[in-house]
C-alpha positions in Angstrom: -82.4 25.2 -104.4 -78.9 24.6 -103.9 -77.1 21.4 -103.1 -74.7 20.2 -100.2 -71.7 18.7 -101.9 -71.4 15.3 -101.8 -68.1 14.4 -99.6 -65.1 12.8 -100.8 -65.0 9.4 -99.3 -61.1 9.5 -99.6 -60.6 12.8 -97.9 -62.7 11.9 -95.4 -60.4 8.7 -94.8 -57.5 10.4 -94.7 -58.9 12.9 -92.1 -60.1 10.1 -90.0 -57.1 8.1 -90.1 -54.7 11.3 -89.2 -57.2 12.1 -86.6 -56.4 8.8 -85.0 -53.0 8.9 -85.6 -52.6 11.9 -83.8 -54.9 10.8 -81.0 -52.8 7.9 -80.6 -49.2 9.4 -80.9 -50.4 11.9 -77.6 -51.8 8.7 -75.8 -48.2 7.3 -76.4 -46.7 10.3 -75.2 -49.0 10.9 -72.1 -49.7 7.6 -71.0 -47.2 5.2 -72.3 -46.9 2.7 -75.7 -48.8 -0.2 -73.7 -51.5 1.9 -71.7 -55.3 0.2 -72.8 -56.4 3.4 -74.2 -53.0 3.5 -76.5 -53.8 -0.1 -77.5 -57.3 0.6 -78.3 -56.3 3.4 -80.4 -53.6 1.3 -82.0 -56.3 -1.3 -83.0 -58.4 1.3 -84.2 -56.1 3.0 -86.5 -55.1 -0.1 -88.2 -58.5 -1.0 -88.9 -59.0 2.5 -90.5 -56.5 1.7 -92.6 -57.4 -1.5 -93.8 -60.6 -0.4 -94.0 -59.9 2.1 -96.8 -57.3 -0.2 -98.3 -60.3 -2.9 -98.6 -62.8 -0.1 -99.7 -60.1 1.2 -102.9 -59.7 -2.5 -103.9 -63.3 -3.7 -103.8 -64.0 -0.1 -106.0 -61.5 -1.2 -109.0 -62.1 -5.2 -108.8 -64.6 -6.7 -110.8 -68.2 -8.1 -109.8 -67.2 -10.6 -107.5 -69.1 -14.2 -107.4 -70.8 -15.0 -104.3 -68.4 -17.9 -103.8 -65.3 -15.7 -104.6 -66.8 -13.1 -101.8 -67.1 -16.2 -99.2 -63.6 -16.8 -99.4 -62.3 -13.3 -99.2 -64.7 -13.0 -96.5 -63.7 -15.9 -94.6 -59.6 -14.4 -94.3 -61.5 -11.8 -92.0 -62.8 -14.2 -89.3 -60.8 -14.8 -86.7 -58.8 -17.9 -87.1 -60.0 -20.0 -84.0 
């Protein structure tokens, strides 16, 4: 019995993140730079891309200690 392939993570990224791209540029275009959906994807596509950027440095960084991952995980919280 045959197999699926397993998916490449980074194609899949890049597929998602020119996905949103695109959905964004034609909100842009149709509904202006500062329409709430245009934001919304704006915020969205950044966080695609930090996402992977995050996800291709945690996969060549060493083990991490937990108070090394409290710190790196404390530049993510909102400053308040």
């Amino acid at each position: 019995m045959a197999t699926a392939p397993t998916p490449n993570p980074s194609r899949d990224d890049r597929d998602d993140i020119r996905t949103i791209s695109l959905r964004m540029a034609l909100s842009t275009r149709w509904n202006g730079a500062n329409d709430e959906k245009t934001l919304g994807l704006r915020r969205e596509l950044k966080e695609a891309k930090l996402a992977r950027y995050i996800q291709k440095i945690v996969s060549e960084a060493p083990h991490l200690s937990a108070e090394q991952v409290g710190r790196l995980s404390a530049l993510l919280r909102p400053a308040e």
